[in-house]
C-alpha positions in Angstrom: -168.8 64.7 67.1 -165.7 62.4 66.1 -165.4 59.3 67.8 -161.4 59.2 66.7 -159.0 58.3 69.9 -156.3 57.9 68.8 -154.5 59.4 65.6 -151.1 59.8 64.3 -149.8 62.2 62.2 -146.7 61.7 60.1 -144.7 60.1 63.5 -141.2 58.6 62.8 -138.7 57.5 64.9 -135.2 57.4 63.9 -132.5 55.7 65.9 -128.6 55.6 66.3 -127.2 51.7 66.0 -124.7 51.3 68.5 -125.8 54.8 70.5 -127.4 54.9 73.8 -129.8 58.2 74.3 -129.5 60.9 71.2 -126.1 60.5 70.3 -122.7 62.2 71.1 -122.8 65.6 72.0 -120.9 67.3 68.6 -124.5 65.6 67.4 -126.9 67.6 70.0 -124.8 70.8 69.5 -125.3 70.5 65.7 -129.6 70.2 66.6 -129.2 72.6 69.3 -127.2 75.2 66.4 -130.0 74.3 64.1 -133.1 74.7 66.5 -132.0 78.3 67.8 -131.6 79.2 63.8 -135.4 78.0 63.1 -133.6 74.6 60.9 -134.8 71.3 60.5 -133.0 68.7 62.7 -129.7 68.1 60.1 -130.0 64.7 61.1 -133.4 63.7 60.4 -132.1 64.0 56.3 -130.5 61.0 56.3 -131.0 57.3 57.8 -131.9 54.3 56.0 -135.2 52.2 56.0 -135.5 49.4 58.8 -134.8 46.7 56.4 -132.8 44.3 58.7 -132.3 41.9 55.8 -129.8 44.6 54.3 -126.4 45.3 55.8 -126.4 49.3 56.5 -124.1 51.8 55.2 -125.6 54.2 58.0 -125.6 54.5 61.2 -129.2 56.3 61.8 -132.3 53.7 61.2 -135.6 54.7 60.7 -137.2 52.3 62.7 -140.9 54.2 62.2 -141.1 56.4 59.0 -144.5 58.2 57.8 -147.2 56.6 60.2 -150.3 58.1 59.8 -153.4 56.3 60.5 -156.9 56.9 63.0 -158.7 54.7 65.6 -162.0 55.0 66.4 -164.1 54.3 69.8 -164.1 50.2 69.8 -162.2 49.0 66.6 -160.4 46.4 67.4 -157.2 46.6 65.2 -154.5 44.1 64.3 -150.9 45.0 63.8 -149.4 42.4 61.7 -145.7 42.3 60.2 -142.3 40.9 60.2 -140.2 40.6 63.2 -138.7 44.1 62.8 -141.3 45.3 60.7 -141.9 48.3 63.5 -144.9 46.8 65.5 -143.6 47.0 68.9 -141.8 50.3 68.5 -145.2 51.8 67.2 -146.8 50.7 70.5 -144.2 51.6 72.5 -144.4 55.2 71.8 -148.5 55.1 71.7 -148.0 54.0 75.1 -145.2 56.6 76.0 -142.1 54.2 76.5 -140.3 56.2 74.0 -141.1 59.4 71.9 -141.4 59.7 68.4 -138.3 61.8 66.3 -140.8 63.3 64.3 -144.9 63.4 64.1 -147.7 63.7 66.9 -150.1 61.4 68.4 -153.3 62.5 69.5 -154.7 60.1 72.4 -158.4 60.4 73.7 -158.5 58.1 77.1 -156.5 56.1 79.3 -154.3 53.5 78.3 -153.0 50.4 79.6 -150.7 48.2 78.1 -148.8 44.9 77.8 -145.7 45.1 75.8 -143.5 42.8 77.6 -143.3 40.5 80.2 -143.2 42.0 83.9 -144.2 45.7 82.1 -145.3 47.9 85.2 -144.7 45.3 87.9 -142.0 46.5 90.6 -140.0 42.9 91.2 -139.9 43.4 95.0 -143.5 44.1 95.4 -146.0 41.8 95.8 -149.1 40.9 93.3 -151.5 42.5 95.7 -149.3 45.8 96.0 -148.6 45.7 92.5 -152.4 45.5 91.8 -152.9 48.7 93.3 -149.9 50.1 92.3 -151.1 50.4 88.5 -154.5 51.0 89.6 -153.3 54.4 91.3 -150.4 55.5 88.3 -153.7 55.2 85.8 -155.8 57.3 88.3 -157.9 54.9 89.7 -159.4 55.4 93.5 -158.2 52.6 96.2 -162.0 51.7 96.2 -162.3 51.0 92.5 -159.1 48.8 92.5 -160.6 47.0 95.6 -164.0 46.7 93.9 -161.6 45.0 91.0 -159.4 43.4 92.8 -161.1 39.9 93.7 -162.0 39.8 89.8 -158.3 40.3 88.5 -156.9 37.7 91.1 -159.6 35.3 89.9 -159.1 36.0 85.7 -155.3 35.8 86.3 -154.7 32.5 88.8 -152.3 33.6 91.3 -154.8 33.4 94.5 -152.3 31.4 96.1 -149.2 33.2 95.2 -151.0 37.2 95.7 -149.3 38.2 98.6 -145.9 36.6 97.2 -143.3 39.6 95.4 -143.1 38.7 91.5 -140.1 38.3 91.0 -140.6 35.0 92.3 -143.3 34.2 89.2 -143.4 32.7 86.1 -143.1 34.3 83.0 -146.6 32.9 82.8 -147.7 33.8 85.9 -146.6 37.6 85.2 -148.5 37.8 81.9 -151.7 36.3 83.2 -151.2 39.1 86.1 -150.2 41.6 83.6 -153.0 41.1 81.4 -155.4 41.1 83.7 -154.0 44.1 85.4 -154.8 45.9 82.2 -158.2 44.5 81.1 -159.7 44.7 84.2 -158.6 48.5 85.7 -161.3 49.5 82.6 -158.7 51.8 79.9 -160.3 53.2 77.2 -157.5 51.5 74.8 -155.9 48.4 75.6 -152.7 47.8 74.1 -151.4 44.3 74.1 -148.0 43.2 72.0 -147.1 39.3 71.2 -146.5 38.7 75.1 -149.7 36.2 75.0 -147.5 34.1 73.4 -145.9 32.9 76.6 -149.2 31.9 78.3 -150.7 28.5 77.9 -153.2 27.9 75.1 -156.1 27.8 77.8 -154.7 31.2 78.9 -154.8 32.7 75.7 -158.4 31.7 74.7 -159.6 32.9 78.0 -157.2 36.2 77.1 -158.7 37.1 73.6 -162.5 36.2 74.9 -161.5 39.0 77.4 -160.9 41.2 74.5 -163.7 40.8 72.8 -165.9 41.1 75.5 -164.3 44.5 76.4 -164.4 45.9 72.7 -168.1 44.6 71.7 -170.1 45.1 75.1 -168.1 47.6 76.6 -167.2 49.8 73.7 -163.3 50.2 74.4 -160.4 49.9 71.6 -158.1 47.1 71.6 -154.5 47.7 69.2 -153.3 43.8 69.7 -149.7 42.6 68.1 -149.5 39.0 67.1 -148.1 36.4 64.9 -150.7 33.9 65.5 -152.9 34.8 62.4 -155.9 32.6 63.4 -156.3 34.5 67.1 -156.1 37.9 64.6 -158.8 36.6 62.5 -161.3 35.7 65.3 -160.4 39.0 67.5 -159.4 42.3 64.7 -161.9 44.0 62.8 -159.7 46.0 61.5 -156.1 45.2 60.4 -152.7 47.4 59.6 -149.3 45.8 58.3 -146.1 46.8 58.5 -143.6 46.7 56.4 -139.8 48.1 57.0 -140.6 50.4 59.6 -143.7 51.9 57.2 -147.4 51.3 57.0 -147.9 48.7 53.5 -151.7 47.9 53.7 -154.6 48.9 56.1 -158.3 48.1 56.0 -160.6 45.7 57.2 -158.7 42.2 58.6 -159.4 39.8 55.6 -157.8 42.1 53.5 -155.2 42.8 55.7 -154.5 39.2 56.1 -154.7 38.4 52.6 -152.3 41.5 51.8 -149.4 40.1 54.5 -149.9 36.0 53.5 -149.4 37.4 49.6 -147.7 40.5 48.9 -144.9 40.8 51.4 -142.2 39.0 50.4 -140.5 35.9 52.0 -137.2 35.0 50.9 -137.1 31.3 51.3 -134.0 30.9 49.1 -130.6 30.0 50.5 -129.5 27.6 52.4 -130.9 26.2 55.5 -128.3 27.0 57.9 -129.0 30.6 57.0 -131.8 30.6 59.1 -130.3 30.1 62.0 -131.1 33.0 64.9 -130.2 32.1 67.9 -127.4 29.4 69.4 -125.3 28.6 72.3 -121.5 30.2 71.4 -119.5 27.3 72.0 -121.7 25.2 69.4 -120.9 25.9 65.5 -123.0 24.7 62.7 -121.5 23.7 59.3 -124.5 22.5 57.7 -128.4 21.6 57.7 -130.2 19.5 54.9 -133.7 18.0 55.3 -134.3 15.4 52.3 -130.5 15.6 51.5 -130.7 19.2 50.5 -129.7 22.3 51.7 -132.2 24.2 50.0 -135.0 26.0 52.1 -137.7 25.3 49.8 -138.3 21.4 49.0 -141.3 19.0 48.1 -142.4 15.5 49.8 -144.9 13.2 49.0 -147.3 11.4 51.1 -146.2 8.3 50.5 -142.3 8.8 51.3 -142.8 7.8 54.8 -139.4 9.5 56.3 -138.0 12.7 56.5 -134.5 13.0 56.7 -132.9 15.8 59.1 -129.1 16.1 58.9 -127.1 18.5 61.0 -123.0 18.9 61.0 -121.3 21.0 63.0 -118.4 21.0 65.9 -119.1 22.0 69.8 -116.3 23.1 72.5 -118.1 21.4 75.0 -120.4 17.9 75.6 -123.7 18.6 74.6 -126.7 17.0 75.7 -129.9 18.1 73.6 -132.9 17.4 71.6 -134.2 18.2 67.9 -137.5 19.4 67.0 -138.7 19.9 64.1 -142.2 22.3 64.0 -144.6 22.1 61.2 -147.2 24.9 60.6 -149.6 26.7 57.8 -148.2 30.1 56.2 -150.6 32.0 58.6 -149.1 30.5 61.7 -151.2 28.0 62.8 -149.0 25.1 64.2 -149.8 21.8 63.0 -147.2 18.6 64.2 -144.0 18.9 66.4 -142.0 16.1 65.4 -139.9 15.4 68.7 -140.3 11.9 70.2 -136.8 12.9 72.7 -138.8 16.0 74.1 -141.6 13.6 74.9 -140.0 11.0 75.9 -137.4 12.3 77.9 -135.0 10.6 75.6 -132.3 13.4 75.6 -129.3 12.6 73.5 -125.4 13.7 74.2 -123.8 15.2 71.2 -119.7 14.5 71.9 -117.1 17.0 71.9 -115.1 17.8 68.8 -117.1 16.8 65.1 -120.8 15.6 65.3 -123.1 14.6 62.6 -127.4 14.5 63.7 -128.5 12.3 61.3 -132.8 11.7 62.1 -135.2 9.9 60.0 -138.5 11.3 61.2 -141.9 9.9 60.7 -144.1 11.6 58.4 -148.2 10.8 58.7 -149.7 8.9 55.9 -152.5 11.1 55.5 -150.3 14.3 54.3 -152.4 16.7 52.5 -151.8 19.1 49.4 -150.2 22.5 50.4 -147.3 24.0 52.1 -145.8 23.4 55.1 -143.7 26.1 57.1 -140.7 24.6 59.5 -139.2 26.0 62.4 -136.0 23.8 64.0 -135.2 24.0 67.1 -132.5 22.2 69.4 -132.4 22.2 72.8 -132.1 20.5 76.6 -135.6 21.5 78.2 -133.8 22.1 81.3 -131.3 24.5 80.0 -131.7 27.7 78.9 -129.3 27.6 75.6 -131.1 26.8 71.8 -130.8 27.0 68.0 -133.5 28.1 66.7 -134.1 28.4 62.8 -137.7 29.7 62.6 -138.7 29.4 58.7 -135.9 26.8 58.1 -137.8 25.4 54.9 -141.3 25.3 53.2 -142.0 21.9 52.2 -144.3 21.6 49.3 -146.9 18.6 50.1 -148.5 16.4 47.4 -151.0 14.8 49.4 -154.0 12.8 48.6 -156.4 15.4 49.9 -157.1 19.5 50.1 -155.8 21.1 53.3 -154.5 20.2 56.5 -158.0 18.9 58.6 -156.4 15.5 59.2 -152.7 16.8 60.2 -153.9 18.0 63.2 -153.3 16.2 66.8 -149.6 14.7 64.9 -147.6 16.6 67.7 -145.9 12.9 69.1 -144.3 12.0 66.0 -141.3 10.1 66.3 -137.7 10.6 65.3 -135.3 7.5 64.3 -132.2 8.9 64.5 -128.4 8.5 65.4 -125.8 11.0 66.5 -122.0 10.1 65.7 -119.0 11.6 66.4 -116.5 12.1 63.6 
């Protein structure tokens, strides 16, 4: 008897940049003229990879193309890729968000997900009512939600706030609700996307000991999404990457690992600025050199002592913010944030007109040999507007030692620095 619960044969989906739904109706007439005539959809013929580094010359995308992969009864499977890579989209239509364009999946047992923050809550209904509410839509009895119920209130930490509606929670909050909503209402496949990544780090240990308890002792499948390489590692068995909206590598989770840290490409070349994903409008960047270049792949020494941070740019507006500067391995784990203003509550005010950030930051004397991946980010922790520049630069250490064991517990690092208007 196969043990296989979940399988997917040949599913793509295909969307329409700029097009809500299936497209203008000349375009459903043309699938409706070709389904009544026995035709392939004309429209699934054309469309371009999901390769969001490339500037399309199409308007259809292949955002899944050619999945075809089993589960079995309690693997526990990693989906690893690039942002846009197709991770989310793939567990969106496993959990029935959206519907694939082409293909079928074959699903043995309930599932229960946690794709985004807030997924399946109803914002004017309480935690408790909520509780039940996604108890009853995956055909559970009142009395098995109430013999839950203590235990999901208890993993999640909202005693206090149960009876409160959530749309007066946390992000955090939610997730911690929403995850325990979902690992505790017993599926048969747990399906949990990146969203971890807004709960606390105690929160996420407790979170992935939860998932191994219910894969190993209980025997259900987990399909988890993350960037954090390390929590892959400990939790997967089993590992799939994804690549441009296709499948590149599965197999057991070393190889998988190893296959994503070395064979999909990074393009690290370019300038800095190039980065950049995400600012306020009124805030325009001109350049960004660390070391006095604007290169995104550098080298430092041990023994330099500073690192030089140099932004230029021009705002509409007086700006009051902080720079940070994250350090981490290629697989994710974080190592120093360098950001003595966050800490300190030593928040700058960057004029209106011209600026120039110019920051010497304190490197530790104990760098070792290796690389180290940077994110930038610059912000007022009390206002919701940001630059963020995740993979700004890899900066090639030469250190005194192998690895990063004594970079670790860095994260109050200070910045010497001086913001001038020009």
């Amino acid at each position: 008897m196969s043990n296989t619960v979940i399988e997917f044969n040949n599913v793509g989906k295909q969307y329409i940049l700029g097009t809500i739904g299936t497209g203008t109706l000349s375009q459903d007439l043309n699938r409706w003229w070709a389904n009544i005539r026995g035709k392939e959809d004309p429209y699934l013929k054309i469309g371009e990879t999901n390769d969001r580094t490339q500037k399309s010359d199409s308007r259809f995308v292949w955002a899944l193309r050619d999945i075809n992969f089993k589960v079995e009864q309690g693997d526990v499977v990693g989906i690893i890729g690039k942002n846009g890579a197709g991770k989310s989209t793939l567990l969106k239509i496993l959990s029935r968000v959206t519907s694939p364009t082409t293909g079928d999946i074959k699903i043995k047992g309930r599932i229960a997900s946690l794709l985004e923050v807030g997924t399946g809550f109803h914002p004017e209904m309480t935690g408790r009512e909520n509780i039940f509410m996604n108890g009853s839509i995956m055909g559970m009895t009142k009395t098995e939600i109430k013999s839950k119920f203590d235990e999901i209130v208890d993993f999640a930490g909202v005693a206090k706030y149960v009876d409160t509606p959530v749309k007066r929670y946390s992000s955090g909050m939610m997730v911690r609700l929403g995850f325990a909503i979902a690992a505790h209402l017993e599926p048969e496949i747990l399906v949990v996307d990146e969203v971890l990544a807004v709960g606390d780090a105690e929160f996420q240990k407790k979170a992935i000991g939860k998932m191994q308890d219910v894969s190993k002792d209980e025997g259900r499948t987990v399909l988890f999404v993350s960037h954090n390489m390390a929590a892959v590692k400990s939790l997967c068995t089993r590992g799939i990457v994804m690549n441009n909206g296709e499948i590149a590598f599965r197999g057991n989770i070393n190889d998988a690992l190893k296959f994503y840290l070395n064979e999909i490409p990074t393009d690290m070349s370019g300038a800095i600025i190039n980065s950049i994903k995400q600012h306020k409008p009124s805030i325009h960047f001109n350049k960004i050199l660390i070391n006095g270049t604007e290169e995104r792949h550098s080298t430092i020494c041990s023994n330099q002592g500073l690192l030089n941070l140099r932004i230029e740019g021009y705002t509409e507006e007086e700006l009051k913010t902080d720079v940070m500067l994250i350090m981490r391995t290629k697989d994710g784990i974080p190592l120093a944030t360098l950001a003595e203003g966050h800490y300190r509550g030593m928040i700058q005010t960057i004029p209106k007109g011209s600026f120039v950030i110019n920051k010497d930051i304190v490197l530790p004397k104990f760098l070792s040999n290796g690389q180290l991946y940077c994110d930038l980010m610059m912000h007022h922790p009390m206002v919701e507007w940001q630059l963020l520049a995740t993979n700004c630069c890899i900066l090639d250490c030469e250190g005194n030692q192998e690895g990063f064991g004594h970079f670790m517990h860095q994260d109050r690092m200070g910045f010497l620095g001086l913001i001038t208007k020009e």
